[in-house]
N, C-alpha and C positions, 0 to 999 in steps of 0.2 A: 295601674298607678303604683308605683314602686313607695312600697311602705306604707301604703293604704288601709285604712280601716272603714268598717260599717257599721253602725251602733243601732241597736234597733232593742226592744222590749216584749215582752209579754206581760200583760198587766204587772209591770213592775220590776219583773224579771228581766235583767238585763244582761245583754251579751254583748262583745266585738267580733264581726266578721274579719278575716283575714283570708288571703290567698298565698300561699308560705310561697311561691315560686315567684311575687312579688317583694317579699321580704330578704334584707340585708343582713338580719340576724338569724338566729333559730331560735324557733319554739320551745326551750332549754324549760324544766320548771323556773331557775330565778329570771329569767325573763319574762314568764307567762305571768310570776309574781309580781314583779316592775311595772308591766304596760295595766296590772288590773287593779293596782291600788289605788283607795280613789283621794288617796292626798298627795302622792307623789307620782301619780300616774295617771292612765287616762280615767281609769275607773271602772269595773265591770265585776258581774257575778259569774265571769267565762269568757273564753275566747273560742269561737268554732271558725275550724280550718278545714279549707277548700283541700278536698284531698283525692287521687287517684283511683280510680276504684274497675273491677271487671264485674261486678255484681250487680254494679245498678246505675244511673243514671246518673247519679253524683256517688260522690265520698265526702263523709265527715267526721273529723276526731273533735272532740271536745275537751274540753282542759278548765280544771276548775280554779279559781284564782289561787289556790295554795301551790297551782303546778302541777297538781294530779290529774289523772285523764276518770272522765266519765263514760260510762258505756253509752246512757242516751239519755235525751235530754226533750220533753216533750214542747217549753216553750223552744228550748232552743233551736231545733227542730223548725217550728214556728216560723222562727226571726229567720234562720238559714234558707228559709222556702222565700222567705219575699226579700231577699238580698238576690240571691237567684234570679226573683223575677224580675227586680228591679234596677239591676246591673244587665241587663239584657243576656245573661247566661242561659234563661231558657226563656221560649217563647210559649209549653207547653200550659196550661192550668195541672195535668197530670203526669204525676212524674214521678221516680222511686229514688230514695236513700239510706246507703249503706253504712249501716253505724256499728260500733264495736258490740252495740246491744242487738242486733239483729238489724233484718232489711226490714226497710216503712216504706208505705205508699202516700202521698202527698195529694191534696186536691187544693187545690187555690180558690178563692170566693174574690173574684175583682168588683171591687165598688164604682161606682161610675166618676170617679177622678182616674181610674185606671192602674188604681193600688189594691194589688193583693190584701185587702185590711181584714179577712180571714182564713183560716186556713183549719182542714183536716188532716188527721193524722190518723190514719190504720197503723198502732201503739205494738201492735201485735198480741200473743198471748198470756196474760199471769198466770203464775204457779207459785203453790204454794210449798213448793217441795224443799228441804233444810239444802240440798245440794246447791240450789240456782243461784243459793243468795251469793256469796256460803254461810252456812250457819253450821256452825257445831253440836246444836240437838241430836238426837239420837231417836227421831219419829217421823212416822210418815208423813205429816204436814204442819206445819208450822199456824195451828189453829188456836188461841186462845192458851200462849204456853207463859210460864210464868217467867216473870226475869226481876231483878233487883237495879236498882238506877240510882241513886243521889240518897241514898238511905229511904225509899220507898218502895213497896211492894207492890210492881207493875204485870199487866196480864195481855202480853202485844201478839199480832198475827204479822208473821213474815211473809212478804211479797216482793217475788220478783218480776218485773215485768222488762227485765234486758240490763237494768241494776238494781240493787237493793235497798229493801223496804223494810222500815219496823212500825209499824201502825198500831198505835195506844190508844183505844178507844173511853170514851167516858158515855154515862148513861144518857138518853133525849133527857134537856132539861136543866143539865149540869155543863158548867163550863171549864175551857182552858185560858191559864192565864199569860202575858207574857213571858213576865217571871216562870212560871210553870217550864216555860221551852227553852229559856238558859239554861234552868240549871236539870233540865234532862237531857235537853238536846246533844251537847257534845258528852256527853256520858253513855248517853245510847249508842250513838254515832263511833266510841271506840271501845264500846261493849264487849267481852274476850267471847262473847255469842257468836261475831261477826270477824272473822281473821282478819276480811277486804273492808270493815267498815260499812257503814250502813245510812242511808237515808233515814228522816226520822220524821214522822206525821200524827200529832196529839188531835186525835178527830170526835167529833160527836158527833148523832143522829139530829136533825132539826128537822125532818119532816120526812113523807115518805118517798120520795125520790131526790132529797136533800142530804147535806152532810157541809160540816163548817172543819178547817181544816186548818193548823199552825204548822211551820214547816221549819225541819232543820236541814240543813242538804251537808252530805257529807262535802270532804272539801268546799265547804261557801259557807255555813253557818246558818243565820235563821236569815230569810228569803220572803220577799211579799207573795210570790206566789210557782207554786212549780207544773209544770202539767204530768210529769211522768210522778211525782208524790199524787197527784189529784186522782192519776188511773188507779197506783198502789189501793190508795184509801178508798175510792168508790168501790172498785175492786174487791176488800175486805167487807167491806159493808153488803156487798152483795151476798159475800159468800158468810157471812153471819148473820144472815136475814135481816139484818136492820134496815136497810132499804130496798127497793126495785131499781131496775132499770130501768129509762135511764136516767143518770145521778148528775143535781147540778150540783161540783163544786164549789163551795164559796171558803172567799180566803182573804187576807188584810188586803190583795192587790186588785182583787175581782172576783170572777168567778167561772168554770167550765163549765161545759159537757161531757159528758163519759155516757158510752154507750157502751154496757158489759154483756157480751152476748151468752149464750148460755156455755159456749165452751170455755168462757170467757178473757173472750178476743174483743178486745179493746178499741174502739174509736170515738180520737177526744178531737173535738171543735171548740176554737176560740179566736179572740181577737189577736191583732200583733201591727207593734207601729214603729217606723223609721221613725228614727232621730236625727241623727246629722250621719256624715260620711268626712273625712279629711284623710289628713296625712302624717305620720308620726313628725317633728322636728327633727332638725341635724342635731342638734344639741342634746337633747334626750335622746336621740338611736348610738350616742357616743359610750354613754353609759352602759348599754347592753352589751354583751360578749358570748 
C-alpha cells in the first residue's frame, strides 16, 4: 500500500510502522518530524522502518520523532513484531531482528482472536562499561558515579543495553515526581557525560522483585512507558542489589517483565496492541520533500 502506515502501542508507547519502498518520500529527519507531530501530523513517539537486512530475518531502523535514529527500541520492537504478523510478512511465531542495537530474537504469544497480543524479546546483554554508552567517565563501570543535573547532586548507573541509559535511583519508600522528570530529564539527556546523549530512568525499589519507573527517552521526551529503559532499570537494580530477578516493571503506561540473567542477558515480555492502519493523504505527502 503506497504510503501506508501501521500504528500500534506498547502500554502507551506509541510508534508508525512504515515500509520505505512503499513510500513517495524519504525518511529525511524534517520529514520523520512532520508525519510524528501530533498536532500537525499523524502523531507518534517513532517511526520503525521495514528495512533490508543479511543478518536476520527482518531489518529495522528506528527514528525518533526529533529525526534522530535509535539504536533499539524494546516496545518498539514490540509493535514491529505484530505489524509483521499482522500484515502477513511472517507466518513464523519465532523470528530474529536486526537493529542498530544488536540482533534480537522475537517470540509471538497469539491470543485466540489470532493477534499476536504479546510478545518476547531476547533484549540481549547490558553492560555497564563507560565506552558502550558513550560516556566520558574515566572508570571501569559506570556504578553509582556522581553527576550534577538542574542544580542537584545526583548518583546514576550507566546502562547500555544497544543504547543508552542513565538510571537515578531513589531509596524503597521515597518517590519521583513528575516535575522531578522535566526538569532532569532533558538535562540529563544532553548531559556533556553523554557525547551521543542519553536515555533517562528516575527509579525506585518498591518491593523485591519490583521497581517503579519515570522515563525520559532521548530524542521523544518523557514517555508512558519504554521497554529498553524497563531492561536499563531492572538491569541497574539487579546489579545494585535492590532487587532479584525477575523484575516487574511498573511505569505511568503499565508495567513489564525483565528477566536478568546472571551474565545479564535480558528477556523482557509484555503486552502490544494495533490501532488503526491507513494511508498518508495527497495533501499532506505535498508538504514533504
Amino acid at each position: 500500500m503506497k504510503n501506508g502506515f501501521f500504528r500500534g502501542h506498547g502500554l502507551g508507547n506509541d510508534y508508525l510502522v512504515m515500509d520505505p519502498k512503499e513510500l513517495t518520500f524519504r525518511l529525511s529527519p524534517k520529514n520523520i518530524k512532520a508525519v510524528c507531530d501530533r498536532n500537525w501530523g499523524l502523531g507518534s513517539d517513532g517511526i520503525l522502518a521495514l528495512v533490508p537486512t543479511k543478518k536476520a530475518d527482518f531489518g529495522l531502523r528506528i527514528y525518533n520523532p526529533d529525526g534522530s535514529e535509535a539504536e533499539k527500541s524494546g516496545n518498539g520492537l514490540r509493535i514491529f513484531a505484530r505489524y509483521l504478523h499482522a500484515t502477513g510478512k511472517t507466518k513464523k511465531k519465532h523470528f530474529t531482528v536486526d537493529t542498530k542495537g544488536g540482533l534480537v530474537t522475537i517470540d509471538l504469544h497469539i491470543d485466540r482472536h489470532g493477534d499476536a497480543s504479546a510478545v518476547t524479546v531476547e533484549m540481549g546483554q547490558a553492560t555497564f562499561k563507560p565506552r558502550a554508552l558513550p560516556c566520558t567517565l574515566d572508570v571501569p563501570e559506570l556504578i553509582q558515579q556522581p553527576i550534577n543535573a538542574a542544580g542537584r547532586s545526583l548518583v546514576f548507573t550507566g546502562v547500555s543495553v544497544g543504547n543508552p541509559h542513565c538510571v537515578v535511583f531513589k531509596q524503597a519508600g521515597e518517590s519521583w515526581s513528575r516535575e522531578d522528570l522535566l526538569a532532569l530529564g532533558p538535562v540529563l539527556e544532553n548531559h556533556n557525560l553523554f557525547p551521543k546523549r542519553t536515555n533517562v530512568q528516575l527509579a525506585v525499589p518498591t518491593g523485591p522483585k519490583e521497581i517503579f519507573i519515570l522515563i525520559w527517552e532521548r530524542g521523544a521526551g518523557e514517555t508512558q512507558a519504554s521497554g529498553s529503559s524497563s531492561c536499563a532499570a531492572a538491569s541497574a537494580a539487579v546489579r545494585l542489589g535492590l532487587v532479584k530477578s525477575p523484575v516487574t516493571v511498573k511505569m505511568p503506561g503499565g508495567q513489564l517483565n525483565i528477566e536478568v540473567a546472571p551474565d545479564f542477558s535480558l528477556t523482557m515480555k509484555g503486552p502490544v496492541a494495533e490501532v488503526a492502519r491507513g494511508t498518508l493523504s495527497p495533501s499532506f505527502l505535498r508538504g514533504l520533500k
